[in-house]
C-alpha positions as CSV (number, residue, x, y, z in Angstrom):
1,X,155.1,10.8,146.4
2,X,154.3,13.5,143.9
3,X,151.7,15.4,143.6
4,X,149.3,14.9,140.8
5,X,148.9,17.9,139.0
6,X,145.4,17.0,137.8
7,X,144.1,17.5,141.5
8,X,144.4,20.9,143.8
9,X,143.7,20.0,146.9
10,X,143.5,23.7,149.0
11,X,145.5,24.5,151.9
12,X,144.0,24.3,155.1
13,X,142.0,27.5,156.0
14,X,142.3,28.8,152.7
15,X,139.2,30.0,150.6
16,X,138.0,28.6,147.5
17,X,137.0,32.1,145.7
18,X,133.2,31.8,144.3
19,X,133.5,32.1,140.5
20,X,131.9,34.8,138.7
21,X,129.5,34.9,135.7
22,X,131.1,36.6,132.7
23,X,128.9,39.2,131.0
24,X,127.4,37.9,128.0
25,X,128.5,39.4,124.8
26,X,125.0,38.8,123.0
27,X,122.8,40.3,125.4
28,X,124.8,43.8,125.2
29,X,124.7,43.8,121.6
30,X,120.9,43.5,121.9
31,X,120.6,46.2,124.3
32,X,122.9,48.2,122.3
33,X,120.7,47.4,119.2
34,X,117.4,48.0,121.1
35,X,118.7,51.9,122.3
36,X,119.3,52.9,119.2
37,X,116.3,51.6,117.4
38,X,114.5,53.3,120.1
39,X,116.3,56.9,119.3
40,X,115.7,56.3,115.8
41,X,111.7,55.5,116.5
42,X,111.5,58.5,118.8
43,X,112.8,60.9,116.0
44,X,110.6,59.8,113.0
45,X,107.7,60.2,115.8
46,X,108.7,63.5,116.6
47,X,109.2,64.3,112.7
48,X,106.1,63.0,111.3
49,X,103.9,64.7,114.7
50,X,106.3,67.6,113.4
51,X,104.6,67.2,109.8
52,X,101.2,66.4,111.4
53,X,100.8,70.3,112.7
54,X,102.6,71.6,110.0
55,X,99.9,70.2,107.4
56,X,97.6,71.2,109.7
57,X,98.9,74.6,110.2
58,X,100.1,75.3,107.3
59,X,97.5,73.6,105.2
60,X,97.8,73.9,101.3
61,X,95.8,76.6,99.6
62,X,92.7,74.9,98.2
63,X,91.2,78.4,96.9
64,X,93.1,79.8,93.7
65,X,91.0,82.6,92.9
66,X,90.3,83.3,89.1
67,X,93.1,83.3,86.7
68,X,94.2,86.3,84.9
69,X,97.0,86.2,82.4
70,X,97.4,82.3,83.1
71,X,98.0,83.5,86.6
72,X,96.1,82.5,89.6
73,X,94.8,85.1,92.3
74,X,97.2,83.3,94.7
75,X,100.0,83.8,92.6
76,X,98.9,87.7,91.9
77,X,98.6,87.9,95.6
78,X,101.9,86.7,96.3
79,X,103.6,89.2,93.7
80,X,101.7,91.9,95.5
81,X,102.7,90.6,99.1
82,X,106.8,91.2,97.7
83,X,106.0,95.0,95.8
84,X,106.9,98.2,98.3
85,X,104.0,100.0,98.5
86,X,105.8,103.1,96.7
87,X,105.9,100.9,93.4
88,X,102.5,98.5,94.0
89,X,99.9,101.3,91.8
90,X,102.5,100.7,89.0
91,X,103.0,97.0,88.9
92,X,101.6,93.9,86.9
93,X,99.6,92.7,90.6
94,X,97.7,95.8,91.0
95,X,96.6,95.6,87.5
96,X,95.5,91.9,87.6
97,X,93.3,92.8,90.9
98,X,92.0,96.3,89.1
99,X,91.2,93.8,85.9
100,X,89.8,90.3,87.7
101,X,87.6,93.0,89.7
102,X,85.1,91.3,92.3
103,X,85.9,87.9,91.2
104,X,88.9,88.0,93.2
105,X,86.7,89.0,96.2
106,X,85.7,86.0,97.4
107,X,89.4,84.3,97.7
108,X,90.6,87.7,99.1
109,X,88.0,87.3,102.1
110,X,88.9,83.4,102.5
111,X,92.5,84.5,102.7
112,X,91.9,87.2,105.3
113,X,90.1,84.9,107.5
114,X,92.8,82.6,106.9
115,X,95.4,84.8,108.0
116,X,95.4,83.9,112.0
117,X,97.5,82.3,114.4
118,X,96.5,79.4,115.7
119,X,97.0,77.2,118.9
120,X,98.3,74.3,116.9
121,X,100.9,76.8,115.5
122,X,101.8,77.8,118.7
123,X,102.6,75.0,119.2
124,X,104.2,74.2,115.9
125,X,106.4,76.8,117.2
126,X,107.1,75.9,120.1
127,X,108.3,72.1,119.7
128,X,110.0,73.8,116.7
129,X,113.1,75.4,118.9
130,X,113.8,71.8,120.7
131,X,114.1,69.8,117.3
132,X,117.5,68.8,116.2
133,X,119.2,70.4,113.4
134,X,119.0,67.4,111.2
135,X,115.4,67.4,111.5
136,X,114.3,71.2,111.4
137,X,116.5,71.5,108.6
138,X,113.7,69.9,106.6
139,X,111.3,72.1,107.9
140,X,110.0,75.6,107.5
141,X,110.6,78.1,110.2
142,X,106.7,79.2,112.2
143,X,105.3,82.4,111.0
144,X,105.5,85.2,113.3
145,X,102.0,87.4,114.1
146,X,103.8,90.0,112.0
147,X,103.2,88.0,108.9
148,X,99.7,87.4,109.1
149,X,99.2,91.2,110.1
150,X,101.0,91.8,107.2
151,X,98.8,89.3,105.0
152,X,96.4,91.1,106.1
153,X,97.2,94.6,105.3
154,X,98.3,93.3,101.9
155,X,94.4,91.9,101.7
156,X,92.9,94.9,102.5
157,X,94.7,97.0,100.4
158,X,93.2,94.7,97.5
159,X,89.7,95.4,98.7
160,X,90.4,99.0,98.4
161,X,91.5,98.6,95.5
162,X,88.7,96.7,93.8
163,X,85.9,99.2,95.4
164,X,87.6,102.2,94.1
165,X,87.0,100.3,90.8
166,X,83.5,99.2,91.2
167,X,82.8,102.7,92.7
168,X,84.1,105.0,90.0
169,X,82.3,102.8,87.6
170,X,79.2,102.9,89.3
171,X,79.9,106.9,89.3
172,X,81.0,106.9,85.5
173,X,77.9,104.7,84.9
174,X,80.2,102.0,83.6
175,X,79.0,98.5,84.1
176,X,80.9,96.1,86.6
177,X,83.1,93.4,85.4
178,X,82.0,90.9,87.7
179,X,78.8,90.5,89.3
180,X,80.3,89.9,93.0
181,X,80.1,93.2,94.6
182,X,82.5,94.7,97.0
183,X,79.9,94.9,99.6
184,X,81.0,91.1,100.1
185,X,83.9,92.3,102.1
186,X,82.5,95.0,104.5
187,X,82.4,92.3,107.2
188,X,86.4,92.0,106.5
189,X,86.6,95.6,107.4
190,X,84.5,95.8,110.2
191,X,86.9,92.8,111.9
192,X,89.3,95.1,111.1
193,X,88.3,98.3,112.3
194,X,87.4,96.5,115.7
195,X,90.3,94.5,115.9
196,X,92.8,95.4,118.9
197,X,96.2,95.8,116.3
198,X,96.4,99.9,116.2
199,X,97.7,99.0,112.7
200,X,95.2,96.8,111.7
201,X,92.9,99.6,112.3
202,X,94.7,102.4,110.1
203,X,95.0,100.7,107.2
204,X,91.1,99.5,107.3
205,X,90.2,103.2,107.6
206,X,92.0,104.3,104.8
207,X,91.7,101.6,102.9
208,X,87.8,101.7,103.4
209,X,88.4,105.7,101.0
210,X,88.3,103.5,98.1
211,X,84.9,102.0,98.5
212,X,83.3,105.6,99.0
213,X,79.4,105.3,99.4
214,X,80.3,101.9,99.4
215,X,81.7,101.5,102.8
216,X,78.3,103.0,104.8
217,X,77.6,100.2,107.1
218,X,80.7,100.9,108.3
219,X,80.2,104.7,109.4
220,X,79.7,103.3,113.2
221,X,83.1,101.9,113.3
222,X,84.6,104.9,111.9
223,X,83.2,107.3,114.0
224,X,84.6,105.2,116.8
225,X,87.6,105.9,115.3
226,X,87.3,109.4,114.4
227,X,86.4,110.5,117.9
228,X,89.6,109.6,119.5
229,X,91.9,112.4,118.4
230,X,95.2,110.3,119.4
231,X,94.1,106.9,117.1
232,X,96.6,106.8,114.7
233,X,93.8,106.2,112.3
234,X,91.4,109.2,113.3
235,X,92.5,111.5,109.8
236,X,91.8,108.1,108.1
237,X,88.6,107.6,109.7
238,X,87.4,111.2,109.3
239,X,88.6,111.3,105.7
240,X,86.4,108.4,104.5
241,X,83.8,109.5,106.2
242,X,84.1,112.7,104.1
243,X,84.2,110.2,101.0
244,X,81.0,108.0,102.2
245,X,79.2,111.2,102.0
246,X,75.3,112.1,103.1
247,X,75.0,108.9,104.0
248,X,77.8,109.2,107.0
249,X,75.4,112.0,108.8
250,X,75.5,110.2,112.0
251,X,79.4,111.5,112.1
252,X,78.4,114.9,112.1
253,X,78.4,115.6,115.8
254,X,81.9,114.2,116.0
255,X,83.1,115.8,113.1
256,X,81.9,119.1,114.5
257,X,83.7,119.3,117.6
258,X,86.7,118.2,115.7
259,X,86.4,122.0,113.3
260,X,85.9,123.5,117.2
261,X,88.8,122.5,118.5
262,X,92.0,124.6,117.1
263,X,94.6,123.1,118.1
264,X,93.0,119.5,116.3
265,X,95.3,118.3,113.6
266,X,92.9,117.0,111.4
267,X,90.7,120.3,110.9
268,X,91.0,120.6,107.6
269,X,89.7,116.9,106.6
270,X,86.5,117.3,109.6
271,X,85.9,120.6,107.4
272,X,85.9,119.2,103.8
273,X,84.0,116.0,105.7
274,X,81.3,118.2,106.5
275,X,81.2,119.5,103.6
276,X,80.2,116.5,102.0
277,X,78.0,115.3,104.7
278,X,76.3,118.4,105.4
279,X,73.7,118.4,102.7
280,X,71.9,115.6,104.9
281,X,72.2,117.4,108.1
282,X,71.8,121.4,108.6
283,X,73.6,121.7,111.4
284,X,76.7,121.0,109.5
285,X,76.1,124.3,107.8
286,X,76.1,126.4,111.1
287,X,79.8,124.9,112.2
288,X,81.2,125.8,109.1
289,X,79.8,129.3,109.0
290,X,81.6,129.4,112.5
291,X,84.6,129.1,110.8
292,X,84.9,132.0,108.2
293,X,86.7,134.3,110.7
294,X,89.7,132.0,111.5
295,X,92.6,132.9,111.6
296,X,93.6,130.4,109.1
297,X,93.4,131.4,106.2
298,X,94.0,128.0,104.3
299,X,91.6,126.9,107.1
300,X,89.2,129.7,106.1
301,X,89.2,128.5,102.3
302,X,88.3,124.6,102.9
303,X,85.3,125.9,105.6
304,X,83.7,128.4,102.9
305,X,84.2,125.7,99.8
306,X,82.5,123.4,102.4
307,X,79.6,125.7,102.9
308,X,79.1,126.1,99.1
309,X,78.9,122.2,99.0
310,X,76.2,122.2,101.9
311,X,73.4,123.6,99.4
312,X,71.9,125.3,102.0
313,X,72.8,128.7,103.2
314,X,71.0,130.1,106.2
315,X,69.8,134.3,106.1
316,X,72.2,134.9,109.1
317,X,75.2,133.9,106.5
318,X,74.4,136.5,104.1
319,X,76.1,139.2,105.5
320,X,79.2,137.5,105.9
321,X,79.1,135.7,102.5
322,X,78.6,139.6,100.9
323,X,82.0,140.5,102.2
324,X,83.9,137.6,101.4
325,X,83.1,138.5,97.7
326,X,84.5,141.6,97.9
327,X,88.1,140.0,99.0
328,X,90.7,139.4,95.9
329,X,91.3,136.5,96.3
330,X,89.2,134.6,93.3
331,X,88.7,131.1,96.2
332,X,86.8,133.5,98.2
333,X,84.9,135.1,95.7
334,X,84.0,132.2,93.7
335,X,83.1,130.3,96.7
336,X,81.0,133.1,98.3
337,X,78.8,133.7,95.2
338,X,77.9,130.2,95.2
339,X,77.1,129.9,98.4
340,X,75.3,133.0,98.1
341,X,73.1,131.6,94.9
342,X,72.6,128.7,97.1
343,X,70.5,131.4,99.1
344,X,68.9,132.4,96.0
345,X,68.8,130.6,93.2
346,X,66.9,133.2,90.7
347,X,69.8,135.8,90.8
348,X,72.0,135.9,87.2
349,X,74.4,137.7,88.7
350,X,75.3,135.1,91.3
351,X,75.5,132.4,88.6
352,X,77.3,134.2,86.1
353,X,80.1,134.5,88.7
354,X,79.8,131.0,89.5
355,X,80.0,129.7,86.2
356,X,82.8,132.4,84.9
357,X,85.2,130.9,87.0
358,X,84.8,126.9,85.6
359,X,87.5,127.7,83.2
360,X,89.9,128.9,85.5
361,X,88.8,126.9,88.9
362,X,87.8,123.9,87.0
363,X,88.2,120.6,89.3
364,X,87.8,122.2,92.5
365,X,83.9,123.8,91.6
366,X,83.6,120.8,89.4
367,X,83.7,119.0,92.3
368,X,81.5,121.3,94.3
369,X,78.8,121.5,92.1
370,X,79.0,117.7,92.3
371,X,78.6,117.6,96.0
372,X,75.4,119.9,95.7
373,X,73.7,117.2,93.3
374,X,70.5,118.2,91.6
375,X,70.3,122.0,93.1
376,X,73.2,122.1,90.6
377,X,71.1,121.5,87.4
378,X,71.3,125.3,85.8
379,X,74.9,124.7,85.8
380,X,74.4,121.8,83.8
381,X,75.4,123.8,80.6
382,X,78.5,125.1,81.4
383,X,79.9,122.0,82.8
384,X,79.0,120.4,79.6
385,X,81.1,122.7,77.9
386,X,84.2,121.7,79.7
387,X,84.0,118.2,78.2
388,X,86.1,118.9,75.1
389,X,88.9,119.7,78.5
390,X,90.6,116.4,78.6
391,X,92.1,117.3,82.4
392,X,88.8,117.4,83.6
393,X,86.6,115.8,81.6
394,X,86.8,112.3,83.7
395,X,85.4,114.5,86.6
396,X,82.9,116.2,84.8
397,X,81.1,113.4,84.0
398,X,81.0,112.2,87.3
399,X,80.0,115.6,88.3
400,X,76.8,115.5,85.6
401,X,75.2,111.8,86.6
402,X,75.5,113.3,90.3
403,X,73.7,116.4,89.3
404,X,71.2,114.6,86.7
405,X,70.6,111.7,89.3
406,X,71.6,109.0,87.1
407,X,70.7,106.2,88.8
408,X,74.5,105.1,89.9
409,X,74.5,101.1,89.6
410,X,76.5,98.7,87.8
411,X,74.0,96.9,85.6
């Protein structure tokens, strides 16, 4: 009888094979689904903790600064940032800081503060290398340390600028434009002068020139300066404290063993520092007077205009001083017969050589008879003479409110 084909009965010993479940073409798609929505949710987190520290390193810049020619000070800042330094005391940003004055003080400190790296940008830049393309496209590449030392060399250069301003005003009896004095800043230069960036340093010593008497809570930190000989900023820091004047006498130890030493580079600046400083401290006078038989003659020239400047002219000088005013050279005569009237005060002959040579050794004696203050008053006439002389005339009037003690302050 045939078999019925609806019923498969097995062989004996044979093995019904267990049956298998099929995959199920829904669940995969799900799981397929669910990876990639993960991926996608993992890369928006990562972009918007991405933005997160960016805003928070990068945060926008809430202080403007005044506006000058429909210009803010952030804007002239940025303009000044992009000018090479060779071309910066003839561009449009270096007039807009010279004209908004100390009003732009207060953003420039908030932007030097403001100029630091922080953790969170570390680790901006960090997570930065590990993003994908697609995603740091959209974002901006970490700052470096180098910009913000640059930022702040930029801001400090402003600074200088401003107190040269405010300080040949106050000189020129000229009142300020702005009531916010430059004074504001001297904690800005003190981070500077203290910070560890060798760089940092340099620039806040010379930049500190422009603030002259300004800058004299700051004649610790130079001196600091100034007595390491291999600083890059030691001519810098003896330079300004030249500028600063009487009221840097506590450098006057340093600056003396600098003027001992021949072989120090930055003679010539400890002399003409002394110079300046020397009216406040006597001592001064001695170290220069040391210095008259060098064999330097340019050397030689600086110490003896120096010791003119000092105002004071110890007896043991006189000697010395007589021959130099026998040499031929008019610097050495000019120069000795001032320091010599210094001495004594009453002698005509003395002052007529002194005051014969403005015409021909105008800016240099202007200048000297400016650093002598009020012991300069019987010169008085002859350097008002030299007004009508447009080359010097600027310097002349500084040279007279020094001498007259003109009460130097901006209102």
């Amino acid at each position: 009888m045939a078999a019925d084909d609806s019923e498969v009965t097995p062989c004996a010993g044979a093995t019904v094979p267990t049956e298998l479940p099929l995959p199920n073409p829904g669940k995969t798609r799900t799981r397929t689904k669910i990876g990639k929505w993960w991926l996608a949710t993992l890369l928006v987190l990562i972009a918007v903790a991405v933005f997160i520290g960016y805003q928070l390193c990068y945060p926008s810049d809430k202080i403007q600064g005044p506006i000058y020619q429909g210009k803010t000070a952030r804007q002239w800042f940025a303009e000044a940032e992009a000018t090479p330094g060779t071309r910066f005391l003839n561009s449009e940003s270096y007039r807009a800081f010279v004209a908004m004055e100390g009003d732009a003080v207060p953003f420039l400190i908030a932007t030097f503060h403001k100029n630091r790296k922080s953790r969170l940008e570390y680790w901006y830049g960090g997570l930065f290398r590990y993003l994908p393309n697609r995603v740091a496209d959209f974002l901006p590449l970490p700052h470096s340390t180098g910009f913000y030392v640059n930022r702040k060399l930029t801001t400090l250069h402003l600074l200088g600028v401003i107190g040269m301003e405010q300080r040949f005003k106050c000189l020129n009896g000229v009142p300020w434009s702005s009531k916010i004095s430059i004074t504001n800043a001297l904690p800005v230069f003190q981070a500077a002068l203290t910070d560890s960036h060798s760089k940092l340093k340099l620039f806040a010593a010379q930049d500190c020139r422009g603030l002259g008497f300004l800058a004299s809570p700051l004649v610790p930190e130079l001196i600091a300066i100034a007595a390491t000989p291999k600083h890059p900023g030691c001519v810098q820091a003896v330079q300004t404290l030249g500028i600063i004047g009487p009221a840097a006498s506590n450098a006057v130890p340093v600056l003396i063993q600098i003027v001992a030493n021949p072989q120090h580079t930055d003679r010539l600046y400890a002399a003409q520092a002394l110079g300046s400083i020397s009216a406040a401290d006597p001592a001064a006078a001695f170290a220069l007077a040391a210095s008259l038989d060098d064999s330097d003659t340019e050397y030689r020239q600086v110490a003896l205009r120096a010791l003119a400047a000092n105002g004071v002219t110890p007896s043991e000088l006189l000697p010395r001083l007589r021959a130099l005013r026998q040499d031929t050279n008019e610097w050495f005569y000019t120069y000795a017969s001032l320091a010599l009237w210094n001495h004594d005060r009453q002698n005509p002959e003395l002052f007529q050589a002194v005051a014969c040579t403005l015409p021909t050794n105008a800016c240099g004696l202007v200048s000297t008879l400016a650093d002598l203050g009020p012991r300069a008053a019987p010169f008085v006439p002859a350097l008002q003479r030299k007004l009508s002389d447009t080359n010097v005339s600027v310097f002349v009037r500084r040279a007279l409110r020094q001498i007259t003690n003109a009460p130097m302050t901006p209102y």
